[in-house]
C-alpha positions as CSV (number, residue, x, y, z in Angstrom):
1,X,-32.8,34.9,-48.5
2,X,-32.0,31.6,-46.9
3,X,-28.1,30.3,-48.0
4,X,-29.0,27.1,-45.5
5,X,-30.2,23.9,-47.7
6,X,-32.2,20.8,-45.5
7,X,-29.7,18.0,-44.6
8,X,-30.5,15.7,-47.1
9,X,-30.7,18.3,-50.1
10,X,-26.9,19.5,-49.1
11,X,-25.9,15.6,-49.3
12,X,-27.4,15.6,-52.5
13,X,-25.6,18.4,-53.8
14,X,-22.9,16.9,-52.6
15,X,-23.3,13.4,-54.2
16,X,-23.5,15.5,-57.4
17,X,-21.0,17.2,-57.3
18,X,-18.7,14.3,-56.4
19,X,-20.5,12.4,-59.5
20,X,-19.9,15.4,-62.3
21,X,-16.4,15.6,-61.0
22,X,-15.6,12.1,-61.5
23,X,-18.1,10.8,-63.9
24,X,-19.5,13.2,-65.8
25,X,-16.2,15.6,-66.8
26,X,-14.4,12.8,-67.9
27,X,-16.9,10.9,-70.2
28,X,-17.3,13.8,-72.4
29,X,-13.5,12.9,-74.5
30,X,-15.8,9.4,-74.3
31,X,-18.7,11.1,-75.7
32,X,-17.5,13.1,-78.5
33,X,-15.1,10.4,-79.7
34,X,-17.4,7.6,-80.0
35,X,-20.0,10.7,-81.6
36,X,-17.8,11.2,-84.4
37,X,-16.9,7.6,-84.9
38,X,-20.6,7.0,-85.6
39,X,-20.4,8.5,-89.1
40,X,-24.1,9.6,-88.7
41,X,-24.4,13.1,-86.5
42,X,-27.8,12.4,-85.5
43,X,-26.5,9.0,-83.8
44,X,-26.6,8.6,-80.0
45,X,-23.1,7.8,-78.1
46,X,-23.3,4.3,-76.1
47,X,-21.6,5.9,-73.7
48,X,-24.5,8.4,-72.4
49,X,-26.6,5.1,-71.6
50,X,-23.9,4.1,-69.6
51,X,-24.0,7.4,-67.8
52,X,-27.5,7.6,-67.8
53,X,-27.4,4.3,-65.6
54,X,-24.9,4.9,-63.4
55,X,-26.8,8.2,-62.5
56,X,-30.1,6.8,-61.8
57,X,-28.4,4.2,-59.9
58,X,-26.8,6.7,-57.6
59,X,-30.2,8.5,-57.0
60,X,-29.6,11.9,-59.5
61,X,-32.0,11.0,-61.7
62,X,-34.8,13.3,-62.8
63,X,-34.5,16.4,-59.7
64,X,-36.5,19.0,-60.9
65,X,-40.2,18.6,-60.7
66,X,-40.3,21.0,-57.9
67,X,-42.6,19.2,-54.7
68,X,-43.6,16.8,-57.1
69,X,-43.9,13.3,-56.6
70,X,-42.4,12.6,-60.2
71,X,-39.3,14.0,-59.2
72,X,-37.0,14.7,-55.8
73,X,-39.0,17.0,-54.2
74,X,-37.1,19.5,-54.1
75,X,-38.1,23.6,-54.0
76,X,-37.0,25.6,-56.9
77,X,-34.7,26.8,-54.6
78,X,-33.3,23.4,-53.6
79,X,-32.6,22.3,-57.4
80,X,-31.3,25.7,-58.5
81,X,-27.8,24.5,-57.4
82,X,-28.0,21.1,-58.5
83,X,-28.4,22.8,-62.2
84,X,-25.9,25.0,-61.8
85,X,-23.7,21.5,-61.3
86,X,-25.1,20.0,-64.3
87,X,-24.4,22.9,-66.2
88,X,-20.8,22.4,-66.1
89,X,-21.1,20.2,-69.3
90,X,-22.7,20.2,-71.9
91,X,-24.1,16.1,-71.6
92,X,-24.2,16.6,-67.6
93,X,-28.3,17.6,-67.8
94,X,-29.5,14.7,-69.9
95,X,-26.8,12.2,-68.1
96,X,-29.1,12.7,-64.9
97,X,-32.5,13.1,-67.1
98,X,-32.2,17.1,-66.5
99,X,-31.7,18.3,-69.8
100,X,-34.2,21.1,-71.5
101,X,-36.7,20.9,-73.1
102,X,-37.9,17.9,-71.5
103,X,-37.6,19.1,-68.4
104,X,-40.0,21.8,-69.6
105,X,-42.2,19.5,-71.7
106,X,-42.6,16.7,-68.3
107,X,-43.9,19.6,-66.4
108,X,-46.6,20.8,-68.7
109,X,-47.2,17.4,-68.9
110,X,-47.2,16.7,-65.0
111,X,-49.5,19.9,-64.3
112,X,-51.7,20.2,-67.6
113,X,-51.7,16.8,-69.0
114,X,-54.4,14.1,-68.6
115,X,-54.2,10.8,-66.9
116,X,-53.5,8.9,-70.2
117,X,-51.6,11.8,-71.2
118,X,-49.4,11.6,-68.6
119,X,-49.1,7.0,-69.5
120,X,-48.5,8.1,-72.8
121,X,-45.8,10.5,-72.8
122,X,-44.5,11.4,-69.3
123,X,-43.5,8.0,-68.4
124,X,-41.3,6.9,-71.2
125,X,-40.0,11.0,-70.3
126,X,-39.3,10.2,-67.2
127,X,-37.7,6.7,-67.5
128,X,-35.8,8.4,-70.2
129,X,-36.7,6.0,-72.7
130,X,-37.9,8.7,-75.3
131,X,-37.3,12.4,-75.9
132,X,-39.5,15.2,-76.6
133,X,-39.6,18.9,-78.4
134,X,-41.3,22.3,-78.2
135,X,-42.5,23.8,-80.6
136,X,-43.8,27.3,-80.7
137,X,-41.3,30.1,-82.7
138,X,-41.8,30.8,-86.0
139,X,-39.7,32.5,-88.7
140,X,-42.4,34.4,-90.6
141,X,-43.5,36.6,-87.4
142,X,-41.9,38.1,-84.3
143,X,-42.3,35.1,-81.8
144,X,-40.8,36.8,-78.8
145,X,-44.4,38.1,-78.4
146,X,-46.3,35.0,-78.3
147,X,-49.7,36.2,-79.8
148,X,-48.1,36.4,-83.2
149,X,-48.2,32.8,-83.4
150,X,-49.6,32.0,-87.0
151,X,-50.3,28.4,-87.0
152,X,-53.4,27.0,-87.2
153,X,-54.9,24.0,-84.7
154,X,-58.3,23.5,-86.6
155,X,-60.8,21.2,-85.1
156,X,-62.7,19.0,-87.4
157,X,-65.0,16.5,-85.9
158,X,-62.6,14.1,-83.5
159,X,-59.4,15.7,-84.6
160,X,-57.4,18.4,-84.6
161,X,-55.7,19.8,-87.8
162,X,-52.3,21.2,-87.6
163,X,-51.0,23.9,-90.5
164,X,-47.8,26.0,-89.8
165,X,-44.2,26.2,-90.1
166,X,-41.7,26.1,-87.0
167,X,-37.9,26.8,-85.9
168,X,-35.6,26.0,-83.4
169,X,-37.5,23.2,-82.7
170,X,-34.9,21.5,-80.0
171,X,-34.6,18.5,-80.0
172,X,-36.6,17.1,-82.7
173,X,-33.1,16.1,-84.9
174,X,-32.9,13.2,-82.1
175,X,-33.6,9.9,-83.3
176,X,-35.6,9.5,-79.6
177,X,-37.5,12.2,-80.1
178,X,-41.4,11.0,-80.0
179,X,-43.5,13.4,-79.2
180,X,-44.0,17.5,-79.4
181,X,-45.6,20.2,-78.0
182,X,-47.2,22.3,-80.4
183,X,-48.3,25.9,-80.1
184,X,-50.5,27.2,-82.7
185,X,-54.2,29.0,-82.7
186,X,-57.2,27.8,-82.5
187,X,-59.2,30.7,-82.3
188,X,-58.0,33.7,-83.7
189,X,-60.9,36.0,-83.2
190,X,-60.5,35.3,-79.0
191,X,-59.0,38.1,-77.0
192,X,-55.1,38.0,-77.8
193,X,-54.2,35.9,-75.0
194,X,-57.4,32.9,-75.3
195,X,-56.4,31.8,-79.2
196,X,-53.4,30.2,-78.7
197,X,-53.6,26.1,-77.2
198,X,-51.0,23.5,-77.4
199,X,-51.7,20.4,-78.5
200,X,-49.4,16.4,-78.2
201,X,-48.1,16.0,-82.1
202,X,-46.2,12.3,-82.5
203,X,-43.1,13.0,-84.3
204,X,-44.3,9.9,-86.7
205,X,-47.8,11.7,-87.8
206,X,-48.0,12.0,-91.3
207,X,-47.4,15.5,-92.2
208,X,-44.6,16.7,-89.2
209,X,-41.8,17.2,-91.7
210,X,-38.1,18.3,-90.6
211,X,-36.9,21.1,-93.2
212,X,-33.5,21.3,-92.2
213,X,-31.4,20.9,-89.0
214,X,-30.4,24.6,-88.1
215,X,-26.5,25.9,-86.7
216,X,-26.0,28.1,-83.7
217,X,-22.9,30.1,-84.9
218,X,-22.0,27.4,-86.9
219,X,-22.8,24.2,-84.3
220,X,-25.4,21.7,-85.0
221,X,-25.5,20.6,-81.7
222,X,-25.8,17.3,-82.3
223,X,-27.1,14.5,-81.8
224,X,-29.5,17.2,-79.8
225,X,-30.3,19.9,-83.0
226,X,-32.6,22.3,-83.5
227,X,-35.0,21.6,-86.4
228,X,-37.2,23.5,-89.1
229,X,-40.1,21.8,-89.2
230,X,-43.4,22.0,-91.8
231,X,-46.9,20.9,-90.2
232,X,-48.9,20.3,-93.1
233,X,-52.5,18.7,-92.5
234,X,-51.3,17.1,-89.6
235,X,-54.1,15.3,-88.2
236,X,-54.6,14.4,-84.2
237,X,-57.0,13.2,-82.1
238,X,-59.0,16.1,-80.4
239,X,-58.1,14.3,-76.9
240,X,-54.5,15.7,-77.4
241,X,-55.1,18.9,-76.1
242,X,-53.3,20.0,-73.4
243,X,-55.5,21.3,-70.8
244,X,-58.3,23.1,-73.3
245,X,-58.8,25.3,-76.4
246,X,-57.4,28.8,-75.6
247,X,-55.4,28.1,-72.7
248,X,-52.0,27.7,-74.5
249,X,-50.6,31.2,-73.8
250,X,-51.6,30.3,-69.9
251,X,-49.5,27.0,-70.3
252,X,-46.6,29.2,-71.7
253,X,-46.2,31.3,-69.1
254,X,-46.2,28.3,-66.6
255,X,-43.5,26.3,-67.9
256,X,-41.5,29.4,-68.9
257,X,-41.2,30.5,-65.0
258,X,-38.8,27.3,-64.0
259,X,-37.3,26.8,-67.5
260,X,-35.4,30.8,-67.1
261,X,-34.6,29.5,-63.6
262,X,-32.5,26.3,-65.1
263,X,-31.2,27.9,-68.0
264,X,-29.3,30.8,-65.7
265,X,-28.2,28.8,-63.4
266,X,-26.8,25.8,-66.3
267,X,-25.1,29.2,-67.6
268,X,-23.7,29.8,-63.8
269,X,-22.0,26.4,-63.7
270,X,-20.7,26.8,-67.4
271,X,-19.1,29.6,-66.3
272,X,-17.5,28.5,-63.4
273,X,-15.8,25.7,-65.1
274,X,-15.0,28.5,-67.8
275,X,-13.4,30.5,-65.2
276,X,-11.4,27.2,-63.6
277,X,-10.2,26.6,-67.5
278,X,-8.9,30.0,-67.4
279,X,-6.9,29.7,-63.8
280,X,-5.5,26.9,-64.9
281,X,-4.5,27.8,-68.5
282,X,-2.6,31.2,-67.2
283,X,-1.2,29.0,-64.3
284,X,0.6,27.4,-66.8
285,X,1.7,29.4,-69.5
286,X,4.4,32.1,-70.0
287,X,4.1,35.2,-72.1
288,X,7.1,38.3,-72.6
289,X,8.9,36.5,-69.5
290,X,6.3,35.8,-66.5
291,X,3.8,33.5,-66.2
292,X,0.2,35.0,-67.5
293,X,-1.5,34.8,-63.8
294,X,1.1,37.3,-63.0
295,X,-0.3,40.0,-65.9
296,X,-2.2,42.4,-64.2
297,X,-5.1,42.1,-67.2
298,X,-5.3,38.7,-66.6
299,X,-5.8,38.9,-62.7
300,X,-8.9,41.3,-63.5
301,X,-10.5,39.0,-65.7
302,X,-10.1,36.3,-62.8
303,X,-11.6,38.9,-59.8
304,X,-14.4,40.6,-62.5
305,X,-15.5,37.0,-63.3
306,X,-15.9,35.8,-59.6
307,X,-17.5,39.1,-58.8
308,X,-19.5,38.9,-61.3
309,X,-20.7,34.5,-61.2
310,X,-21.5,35.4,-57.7
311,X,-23.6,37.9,-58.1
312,X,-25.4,36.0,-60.8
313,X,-25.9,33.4,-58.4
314,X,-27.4,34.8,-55.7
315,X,-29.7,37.3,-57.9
316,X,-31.0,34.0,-59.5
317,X,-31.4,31.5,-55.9
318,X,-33.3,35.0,-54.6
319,X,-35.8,34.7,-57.8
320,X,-35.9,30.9,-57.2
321,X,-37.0,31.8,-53.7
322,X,-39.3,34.2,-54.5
323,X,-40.9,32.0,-57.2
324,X,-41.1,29.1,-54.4
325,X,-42.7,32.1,-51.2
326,X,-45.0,33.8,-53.5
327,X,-45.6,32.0,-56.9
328,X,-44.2,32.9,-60.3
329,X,-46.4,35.7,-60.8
330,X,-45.3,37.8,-58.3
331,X,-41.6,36.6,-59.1
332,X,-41.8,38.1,-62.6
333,X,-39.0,40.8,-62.4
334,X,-36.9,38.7,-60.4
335,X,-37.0,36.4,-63.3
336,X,-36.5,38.4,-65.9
337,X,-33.8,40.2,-64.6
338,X,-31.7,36.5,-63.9
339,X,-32.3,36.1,-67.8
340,X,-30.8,39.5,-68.3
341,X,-27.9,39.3,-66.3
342,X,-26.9,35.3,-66.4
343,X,-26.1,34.9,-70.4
344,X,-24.6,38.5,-70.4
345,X,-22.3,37.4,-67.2
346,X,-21.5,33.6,-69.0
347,X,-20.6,35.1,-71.9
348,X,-18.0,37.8,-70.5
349,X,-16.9,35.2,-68.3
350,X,-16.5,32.9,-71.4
351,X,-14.9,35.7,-73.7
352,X,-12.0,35.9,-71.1
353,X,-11.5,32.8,-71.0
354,X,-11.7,32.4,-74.8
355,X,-8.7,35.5,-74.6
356,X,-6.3,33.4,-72.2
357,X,-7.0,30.3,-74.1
358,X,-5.6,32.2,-77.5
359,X,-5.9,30.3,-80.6
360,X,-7.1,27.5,-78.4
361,X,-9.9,29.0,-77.1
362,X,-11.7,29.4,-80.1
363,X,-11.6,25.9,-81.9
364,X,-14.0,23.0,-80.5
365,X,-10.6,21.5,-78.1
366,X,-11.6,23.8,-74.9
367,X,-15.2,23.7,-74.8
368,X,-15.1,27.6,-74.8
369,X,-16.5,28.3,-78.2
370,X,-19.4,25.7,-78.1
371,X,-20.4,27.0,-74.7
372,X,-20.2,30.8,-75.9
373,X,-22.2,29.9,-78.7
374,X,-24.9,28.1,-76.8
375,X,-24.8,31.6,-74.5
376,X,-25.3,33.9,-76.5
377,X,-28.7,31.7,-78.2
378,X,-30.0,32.5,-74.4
379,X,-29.9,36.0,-74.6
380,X,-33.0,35.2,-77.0
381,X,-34.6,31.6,-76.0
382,X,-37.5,32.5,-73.2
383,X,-37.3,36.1,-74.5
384,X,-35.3,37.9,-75.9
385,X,-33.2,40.5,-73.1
386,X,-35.2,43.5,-74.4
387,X,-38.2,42.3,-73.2
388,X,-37.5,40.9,-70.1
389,X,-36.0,44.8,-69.4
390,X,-39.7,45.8,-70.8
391,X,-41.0,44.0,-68.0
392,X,-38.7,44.8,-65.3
393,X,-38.9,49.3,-66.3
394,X,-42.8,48.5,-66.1
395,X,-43.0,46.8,-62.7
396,X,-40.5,49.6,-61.2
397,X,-42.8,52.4,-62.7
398,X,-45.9,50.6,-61.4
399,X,-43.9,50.9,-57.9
400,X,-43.7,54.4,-58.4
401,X,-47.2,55.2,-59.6
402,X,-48.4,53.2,-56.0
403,X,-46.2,55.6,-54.0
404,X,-47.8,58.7,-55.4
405,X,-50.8,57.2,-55.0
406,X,-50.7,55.1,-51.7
407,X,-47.7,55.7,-50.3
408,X,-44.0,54.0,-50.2
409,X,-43.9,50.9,-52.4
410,X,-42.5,47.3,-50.8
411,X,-39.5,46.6,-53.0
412,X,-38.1,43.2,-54.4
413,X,-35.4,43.6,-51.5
414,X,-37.7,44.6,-48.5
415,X,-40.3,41.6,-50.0
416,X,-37.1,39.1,-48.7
C-alpha cells in the first residue's frame, strides 16, 4: 500500500487540517450554546451557516464523490484521511457538506438517479441547501439482513404506494430534511435479493409521519435525530424509482461499500482527539502525589491507544485501496473487517479516556460520552460486527477450499 498522496491532495489535507484546528474546534462552544438558546432542539445553530461558508469558500466543500465530477476528485483512498479530519467533531462533516447520510444518499443519487432526479434532489444536496434521510431498518424484523424488509412499494397505475413502518431514520428530525430514500418491496415473490427497490419519498407527502425522535444511550442528537417514522398510503409518482423495480438490494450494497469506509475512519479522528483529551488531562492533574502521566496504568492506556488508532488506520486506507484497485466486490473482507475493528478501537480508546477524565468524562463537558455513545451505535449501523465476521470466516474458508482444490490461495496481503 501506497502512504504517498498527489501534491495537491497532501495540500488539501493540509488546508483541512489547518481549518478544523482553527475553525472548526472552536465553533463547537459556539454551536452548542446558541443550540440550547434556541429553546426548540430541532432548531439549526446560525453559527453552522457561517461555518458552512467559510468552508466552501476555502475550497473543503463536498470531497467525497470519489472521481466524480460532483465532488474533488479524489480516490477513496485520497478522502479517507480527509474524514478521519472531519471526524474530530461532531459538526466538522456537515460544516464542509461531508456529513452521513447525505453523503450516502448524493451518491446513490449521482450513480442511480435520473437526470431530473439528480435537478431535483442532488443539487439543493450538494449546495447544501436541503438535507436528506435513509430509510430502510425496521423494528418488527431483523434488518441487519436486508431481505427481511417488510414494507411494501405497490405500484398502481402512475404511482407508487408506500405501507411500512421505519427506525433510525437519520436525519429526518431536521427541519431541512426534504427528501428520503426508501427501501421497501416491491415484489415479494422475486428471488430474495430482486424484491426490494428504493424509491424518492418528499418528507412533505401526505402520509410520511414521524413517530417519535429516538435516543442513542440517552442523546437525541439533535438538531440531526434519528426518527420513527409511519408510511401509510404514501403515494408517489412511479418516475421516483431509483434505478428500477428489484434493484434496491443492488443499490444497497453500492452505497454501503464507501459509507463503512467514512464511518471508520470519522471514528479514527474521534479517537485521536480522544486520545489528545486524555494527554492533556493527565498532563495536568495530580493524584496520591505525582502527576497522572507519570502512573504506569495511565502511560499504557496512552501506548495501547496509539498502537491501536494506528493500526486501525492503516487496516482501513489498505481497504480504501483495495476498494479503489479492484472495486468493492473484491474489497469485501477488507471492509468488513475496518467495521469490526474501528468502533471496537474508538470505543477502548474513548473508555480510557472517559477513566482519566473521572467524573468529567462522563457528563456532556468533554465530548467523551456523546462520542462513545455515537461508537458504540456503529458497531450496528452498516451491519452489525457479527456479520461482517460472517463474511470475513467465509471468504478465509473459501481461500482454503481453493488451495485443496487448486493450489495456494493469493491472500488480502499478497493481493497489495
Amino acid at each position: 500500500m501506497s502512504m504517498e498522496l498527489r501534491p495537491e491532495v497532501a495540500a488539501l489535507q493540509a488546508r483541512l487540517r489547518e481549518f478544523t484546528r482553527d475553525v472548526v474546534e472552536p465553533g463547537e462552544r459556539t454551536y452548542w450554546e446558541q443550540h440550547a438558546a434556541l429553546g426548540n432542539r430541532w432548531s439549526i445553530p446560525p453559527v453552522l451557516d457561517e461555518l458552512k461558508a467559510k468552508a466552501r469558500a476555502a475550497g473543503l466543500w463536498n470531497l467525497f464523490l470519489p472521481e466524480s465530477e460532483y465532488g474533488a476528485g479524489l480516490t477513496n483512498r485520497e478522502y479517507a484521511p480527509l474524514c478521519e479530519i472531519m471526524g474530530r467533531s461532531t459538526i466538522g462533516p456537515e460544516v464542509c457538506n461531508c456529513n452521513a447520510p447525505d453523503t450516502g444518499n448524493m451518491e446513490v443519487l449521482a450513480r442511480y438517479g435520473s437526470a431530473e432526479q439528480k435537478k431535483q434532489w442532488l443539487e439543493p444536496l450538494l449546495a447544501g441547501e436541503i438535507r436528506s434521510a435513509f430509510a430502510m431498518t425496521e423494528p418488527d424484523v431483523a434488518s441487519s439482513d436486508a431481505t427481511n424488509i417488510q414494507a411494501r412499494i405497490e405500484r398502481e397505475g402512475d404511482d407508487y404506494v408506500i405501507n411500512g413502518r421505519k427506525w433510525w431514520t437519520s436525519g429526518a428530525m431536521d427541519p431541512r430534511c426534504k427528501i428520503l430514500i426508501f427501501m421497501g418491496k416491491t415484489d415479494p415473490a422475486a428471488p430474495r435479493h430482486l424484491q426490494q427497490s428504493m424509491v424518492l419519498v418528499p418528507m412533505e407527502t401526505p402520509g410520511v409521519g414521524v413517530v417519535r425522535p429516538l435516543t442513542v444511550f440517552g442523546y437525541d442528537d439533535a438538531p440531526h435525530g434519528h426518527a420513527e417514522m409511519v408510511f401509510e398510503n404514501v403515494r408517489v409518482p412511479a418516475s421516483n424509482v431509483l434505478l428500477g423495480e428489484g434493484r434496491g438490494f443492488e443499490i444497497a450494497q453500492g452505497r454501503l461499500g464507501p459509507g463503512r469506509i467514512h464511518h471508520c475512519m470519522r471514528l479514527i479522528g474521534a479517537a485521536e482527539r480522544a486520545l489528545e483529551k486524555m494527554c492533556d488531562r493527565v498532563s495536568g492533574r495530580v493524584a496520591f502525589g505525582k502527576p497522572l502521566a507519570e502512573q504506569g496504568v495511565i502511560l499504557e492506556w496512552i501506548a495501547d491507544s496509539r498502537i491501536e488508532i494506528d493500526q486501525a488506520r492503516l487496516l482501513t486506507l489498505h481497504a480504501a485501496e483495495m476498494m479503489d484497485r479492484e472495486g468493492n466486490k473484491a474489497a469485501r473482507a477488507e471492509i468488513a473487517m475496518i467495521k469490526v475493528v474501528a468502533p471496537s478501537m474508538a470505543l477502548r480508546v474513548l473508555d480510557r479516556a472517559i477513566q482519566a477524565f473521572g467524573g468529567a468524562g462522563v457528563n456532556a463537558d468533554a465530548g467523551l460520552a456523546h462520542a462513545w455513545a455515537g461508537s458504540r451505535t456503529l458497531r450496528l449501523a452498516d451491519g452489525p460486527d457479527e456479520v461482517h465476521r460472517v463474511t470475513v470466516a467465509k471468504i478465509e474458508l473459501a481461500k482454503r477450499t481453493a488451495h485443496q482444490g487448486n493450489g495456494r490461495p493469493v491472500s488480502s496481503v499478497e493481493r497489495t
